[in-house]
N, C-alpha and C positions, 0 to 999 in steps of 0.2 A: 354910192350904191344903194342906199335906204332910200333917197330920194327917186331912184327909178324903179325901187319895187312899190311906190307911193305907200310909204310908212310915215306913222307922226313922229316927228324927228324935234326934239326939244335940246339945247344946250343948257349947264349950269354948272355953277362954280363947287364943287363939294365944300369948299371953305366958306362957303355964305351958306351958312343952316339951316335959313329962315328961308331961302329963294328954294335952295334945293330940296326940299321935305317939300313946298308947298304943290313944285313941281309933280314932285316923285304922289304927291299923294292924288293929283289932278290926274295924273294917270290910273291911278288905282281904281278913280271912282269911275271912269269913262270905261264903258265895252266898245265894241266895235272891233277894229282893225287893229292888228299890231301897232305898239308904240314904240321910241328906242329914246333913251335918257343917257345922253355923250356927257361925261364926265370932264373934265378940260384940264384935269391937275393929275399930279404923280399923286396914289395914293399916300395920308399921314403913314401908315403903318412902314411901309416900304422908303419913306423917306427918314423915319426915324432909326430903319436898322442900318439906312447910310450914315447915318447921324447931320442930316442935312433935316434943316427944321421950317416950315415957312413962317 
């Protein structure tokens, strides 16, 4: 659906810090047009109240 509203569409791991910050901050510094940063993992928080750990 983001790809037919032509939005900048980036994937990244929240468990790689260095990939996903560097993204997330590449976003920050660009204006223009909406961006959308897809997350690919179950949130840490919500896996630790499973008690499922990666």
């Amino acid at each position: 659906m983001v790809y037919a509203l032509d939005l900048l569409v980036e994937v990244a791991d929240p468990y790689d810090l260095t990939a996903a910050s560097e993204t997330l901050y590449h976003f920050l510094q660009e204006s223009g047009k909406p961006k959308v940063l897809i997350m690919r993992r179950k949130c840490a928080l919500i896996q630790g109240r499973e008690g499922v750990f990666p």
